[in-house]
C-alpha positions in Angstrom: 69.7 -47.2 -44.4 71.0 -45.1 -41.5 69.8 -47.9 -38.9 72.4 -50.3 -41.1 75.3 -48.1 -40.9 74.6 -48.1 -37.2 74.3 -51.8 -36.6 77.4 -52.5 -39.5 79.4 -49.8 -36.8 78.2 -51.5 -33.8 79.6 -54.9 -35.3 82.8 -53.8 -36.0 83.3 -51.9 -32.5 82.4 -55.6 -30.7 84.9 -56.9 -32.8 88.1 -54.8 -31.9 86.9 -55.2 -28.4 86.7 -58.9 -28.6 90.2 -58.9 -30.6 91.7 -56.1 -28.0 90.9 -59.1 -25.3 91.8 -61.7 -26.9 95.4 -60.2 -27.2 95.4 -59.3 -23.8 94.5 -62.9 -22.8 97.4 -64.2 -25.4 99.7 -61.8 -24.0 98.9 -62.5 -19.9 99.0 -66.3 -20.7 102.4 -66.0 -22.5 103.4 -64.3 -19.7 102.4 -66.9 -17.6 104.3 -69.4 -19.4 107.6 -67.1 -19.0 107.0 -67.3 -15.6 106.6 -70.8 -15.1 109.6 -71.4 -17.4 112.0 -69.3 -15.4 111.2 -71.4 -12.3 112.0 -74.1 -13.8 108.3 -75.4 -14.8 108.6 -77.0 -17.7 104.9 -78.6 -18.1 103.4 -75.3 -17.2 105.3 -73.0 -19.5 104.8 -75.5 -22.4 100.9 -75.5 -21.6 100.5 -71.7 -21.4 102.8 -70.9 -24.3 100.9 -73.4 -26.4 97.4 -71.9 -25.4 98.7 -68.5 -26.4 100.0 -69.5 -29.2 96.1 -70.7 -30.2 94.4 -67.5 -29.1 97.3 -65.5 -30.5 97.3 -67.5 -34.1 94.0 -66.7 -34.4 94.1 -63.3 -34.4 95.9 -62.5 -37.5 97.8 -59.3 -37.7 97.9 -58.5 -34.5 98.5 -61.4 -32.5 101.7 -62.3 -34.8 104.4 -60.9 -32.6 102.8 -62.9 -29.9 102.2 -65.9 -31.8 105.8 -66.0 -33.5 107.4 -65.8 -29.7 105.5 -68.8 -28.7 106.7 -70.7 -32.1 110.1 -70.3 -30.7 109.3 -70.8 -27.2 107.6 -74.1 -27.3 110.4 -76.7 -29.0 113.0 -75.1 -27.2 110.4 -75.9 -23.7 109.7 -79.0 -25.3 113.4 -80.3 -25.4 113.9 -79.0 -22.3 111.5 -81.1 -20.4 112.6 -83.4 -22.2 116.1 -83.4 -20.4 114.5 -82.5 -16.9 112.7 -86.0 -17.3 116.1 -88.1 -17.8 117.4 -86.2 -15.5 115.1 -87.9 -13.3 115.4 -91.3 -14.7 112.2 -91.0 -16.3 114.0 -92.1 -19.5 110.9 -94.1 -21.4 108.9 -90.3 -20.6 112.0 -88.4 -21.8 112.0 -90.3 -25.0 108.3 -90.1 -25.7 108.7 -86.4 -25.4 111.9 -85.9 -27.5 109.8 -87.2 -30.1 107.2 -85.2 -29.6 109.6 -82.5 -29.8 110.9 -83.4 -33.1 106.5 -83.4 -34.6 106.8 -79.4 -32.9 110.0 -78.5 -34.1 109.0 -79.8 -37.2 106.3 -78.2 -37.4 107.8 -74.6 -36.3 111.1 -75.1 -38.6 113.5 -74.9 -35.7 116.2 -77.3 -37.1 118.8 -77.0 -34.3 116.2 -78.6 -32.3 115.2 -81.0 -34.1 118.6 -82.2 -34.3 119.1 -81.9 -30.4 116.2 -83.9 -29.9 117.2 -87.1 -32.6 120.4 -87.0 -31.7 119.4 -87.4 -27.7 116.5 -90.5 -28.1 119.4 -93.1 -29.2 121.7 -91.5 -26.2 118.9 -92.0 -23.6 118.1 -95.8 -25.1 121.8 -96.8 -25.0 121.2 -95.6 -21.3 118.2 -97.7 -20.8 119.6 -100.9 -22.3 122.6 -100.6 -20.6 121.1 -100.4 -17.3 118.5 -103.2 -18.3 122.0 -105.2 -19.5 123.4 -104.5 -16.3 120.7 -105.5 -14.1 120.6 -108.4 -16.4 117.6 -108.5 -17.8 119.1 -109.2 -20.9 115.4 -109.3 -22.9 114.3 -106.4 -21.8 117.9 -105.0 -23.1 118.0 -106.7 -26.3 114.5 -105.1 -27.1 115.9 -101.1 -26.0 119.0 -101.7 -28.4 116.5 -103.2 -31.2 114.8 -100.0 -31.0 117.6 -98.4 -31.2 119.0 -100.0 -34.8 115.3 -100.0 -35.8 116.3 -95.8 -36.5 119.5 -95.8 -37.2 121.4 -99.6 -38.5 124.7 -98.4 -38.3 124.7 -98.1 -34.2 127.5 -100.1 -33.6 127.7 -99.7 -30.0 123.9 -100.5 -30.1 125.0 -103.7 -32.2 127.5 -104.5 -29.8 125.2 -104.5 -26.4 122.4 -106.5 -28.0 124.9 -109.1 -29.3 125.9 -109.2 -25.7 122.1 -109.5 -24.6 121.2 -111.6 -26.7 124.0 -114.2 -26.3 123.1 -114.3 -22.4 119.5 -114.9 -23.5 121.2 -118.3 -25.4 120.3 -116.7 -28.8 123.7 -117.6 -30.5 123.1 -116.7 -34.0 121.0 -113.6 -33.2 124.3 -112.6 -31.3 126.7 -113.5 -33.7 124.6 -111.3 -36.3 124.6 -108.4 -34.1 128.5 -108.5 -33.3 128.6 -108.9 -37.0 127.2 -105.6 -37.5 129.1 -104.1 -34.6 132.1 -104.7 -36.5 131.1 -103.3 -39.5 130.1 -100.0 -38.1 133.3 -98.9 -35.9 133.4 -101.6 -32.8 135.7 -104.1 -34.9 138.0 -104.9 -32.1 135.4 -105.3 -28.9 132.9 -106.9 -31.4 135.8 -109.7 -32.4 136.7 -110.4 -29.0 133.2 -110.6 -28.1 133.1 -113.4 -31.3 136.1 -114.9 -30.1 134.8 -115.4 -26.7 131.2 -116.5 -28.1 132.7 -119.2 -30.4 134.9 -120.2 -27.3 131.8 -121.2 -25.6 130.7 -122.9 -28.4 133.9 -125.0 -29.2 134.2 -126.2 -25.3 129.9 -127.4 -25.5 130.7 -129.3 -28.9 133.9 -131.3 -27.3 132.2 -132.2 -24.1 129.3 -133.6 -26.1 132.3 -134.9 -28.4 131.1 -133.2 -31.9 134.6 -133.3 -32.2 134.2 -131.8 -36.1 131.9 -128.6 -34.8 134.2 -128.7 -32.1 137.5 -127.5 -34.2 135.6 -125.6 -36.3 134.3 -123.5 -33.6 137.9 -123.0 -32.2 139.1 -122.1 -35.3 136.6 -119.1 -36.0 137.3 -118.0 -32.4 140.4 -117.6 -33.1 139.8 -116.0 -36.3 138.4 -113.1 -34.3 140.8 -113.4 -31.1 143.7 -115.7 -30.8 143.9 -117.9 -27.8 145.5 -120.8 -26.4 142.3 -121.9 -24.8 140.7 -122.2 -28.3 144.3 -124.1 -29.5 144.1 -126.3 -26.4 140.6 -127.1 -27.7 140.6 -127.8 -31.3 144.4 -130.2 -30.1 142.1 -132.1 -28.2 138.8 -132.2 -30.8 141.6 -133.7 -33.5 143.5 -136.4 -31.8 140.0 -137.4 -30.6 139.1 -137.8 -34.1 142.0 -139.5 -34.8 143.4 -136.9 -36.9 146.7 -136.4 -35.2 148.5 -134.0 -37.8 146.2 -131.4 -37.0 146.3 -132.5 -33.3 149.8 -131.2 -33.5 150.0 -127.8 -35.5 147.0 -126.6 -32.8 149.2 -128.7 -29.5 152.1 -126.3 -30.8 150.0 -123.0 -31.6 149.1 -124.1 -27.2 152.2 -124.2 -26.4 153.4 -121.0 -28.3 150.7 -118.9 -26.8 151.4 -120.6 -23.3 154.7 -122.1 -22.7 154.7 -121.9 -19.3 151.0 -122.9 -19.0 150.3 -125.5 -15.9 149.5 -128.1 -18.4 152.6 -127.6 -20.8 154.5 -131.0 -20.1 151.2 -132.6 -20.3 150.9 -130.9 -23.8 154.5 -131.4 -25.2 154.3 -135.0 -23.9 151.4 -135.2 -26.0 153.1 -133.9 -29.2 156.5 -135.7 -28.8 154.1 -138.6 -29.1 151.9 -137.7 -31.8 155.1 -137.6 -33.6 156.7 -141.1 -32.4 153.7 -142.4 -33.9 153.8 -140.4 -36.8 157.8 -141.7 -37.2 158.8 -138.4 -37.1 161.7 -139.6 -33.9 163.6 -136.4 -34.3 160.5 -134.1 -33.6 159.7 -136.5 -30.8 162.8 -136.2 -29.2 162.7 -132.2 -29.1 159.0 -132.6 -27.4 160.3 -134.9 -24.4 163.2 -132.9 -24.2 160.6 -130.0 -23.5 158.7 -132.1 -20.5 161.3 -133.6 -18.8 161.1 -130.3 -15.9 157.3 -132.0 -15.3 157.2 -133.6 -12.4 154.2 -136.0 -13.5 155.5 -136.6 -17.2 159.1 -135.8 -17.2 160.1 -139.8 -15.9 157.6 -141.2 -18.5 159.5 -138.4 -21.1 163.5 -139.8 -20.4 162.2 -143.0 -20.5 161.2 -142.2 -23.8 164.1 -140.8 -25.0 166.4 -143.1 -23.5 164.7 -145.7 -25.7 164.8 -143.7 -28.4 168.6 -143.2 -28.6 
């Protein structure tokens, strides 16, 4: 019985010994990673403080204080080398890490970096798709700003920049959704003009291959979205191409109001004064002459005109 009291004593000796080290080995590699952090060694404090933290953890009692200072330690690391990898235009890296940052703040319960962290992924994307807009490589763009509204829908500058990608990439309605979606989350005004301009496009391709129906409909919901004389000019020339001359008109005078002294004006008012001669309205296409006789192209043709018409 004596010999077991012995051995039991023996036992329990080893084992503060062994503990006793392992703290010390906790506590020098803690250390360690202080060091490395203060120099500005992000990798290496993160390593060391999350090796102490598994010698430290498993020592129970006495390895808490330890332990509990590497909890805090290693998100707050974490985030940083996050940061110190977009600073070096490692962004793809610095996102990887942020959310592996999130998992160990998580897992530590340190909200305020946690929040850092989400909030900081869509920042550095927008980066990255902006620069892959830029460079145009609008596919690679559209895909960084996909991610983006994969987390969070109601990016509406992320909505924005991929309808802008993906309109260069020729993907018209994938655009138009996007803008759509931009201007429901707080870019109402650049997403319309962006619509305005994208519907432009669209109106000008229909009346060259003289779809002259798509062709005023498509200048119609440009200007819907932003007013121009360009889209006027257009659908003015879809309709009397169509034959349908009282619509010709109203868009030949919206033109004309939006850009009286345009190049083309006397070309434009000619037009109208005789839209309305051949509509009977004389009056009206008296007023339209009288407005192109200072054009040197169409202001004879115009007093001849009127003079016949008096």
């Amino acid at each position: 019985m004596k010999k077991l009291f012995v051995t039991i004593a023996c036992a329990v000796l080893a084992i503060g010994s062994m503990n006793a080290q392992d703290l010390s080995q906790a506590t020098e590699t803690y250390n360690n990673g202080a060091t490395c952090l203060s120099s500005g060694d992000f990798e290496g404090a993160l390593e060391a403080f999350q090796q102490a933290y598994t010698i430290a953890s498993s020592l129970g009692e006495e390895g808490q204080e330890v332990a509990d200072n590497c909890k805090n330690a290693i998100p707050e690391v974490s985030l940083n080398l996050a940061k110190s990898l977009a600073q070096n235009d490692d962004i793809d890296g610095a996102v990887a890490r942020l959310n592996s940052t999130v998992e160990l703040a998580t897992e530590y319960g340190n909200q305020s970096v946690i929040d850092e962290a989400k909030a900081l992924i869509p920042q550095l994307l927008l980066q990255k798709g902006n620069d892959l807009l830029n460079s145009k490589d609008y596919a690679g763009a559209a895909a960084t700003y996909k991610q983006i509204l994969e987390a969070d829908s109601a990016n509406g500058v992320a909505a924005l920049r991929l309808g802008m990608a993906l309109g260069a990439t020729g993907d018209t309605a994938g655009a138009i959704e996007a803008f759509t979606t931009a201007a429901a989350n707080g870019q109402e005004a650049a997403a319309g003009k962006q619509l305005g301009t994208l519907y432009l496009k669209n109106a000008l391709a229909s009346l060259r291959e003289k779809d002259y129906a798509a062709a005023i409909d498509e200048a119609v919901k440009s200007n819907e979205y932003s007013e121009s004389s360009t889209a006027y000019q257009i659908a003015g020339q879809a309709a009397q191409l169509s034959g349908k001359n009282d619509d010709a008109i109203k868009y030949f005078e919206k033109y004309l109001e939006l850009a009286p002294n345009a190049k083309n004006a006397g070309q434009i008012a000619y037009t109208v004064g005789a839209l309305y001669q051949t509509a009977g309205n004389i009056e009206k296409a008296k007023e339209f002459y009288n407005k192109t006789l200072s054009d040197p192209t169409y202001g004879p043709e115009a007093q001849k005109l009127l003079d016949a018409l008096k």
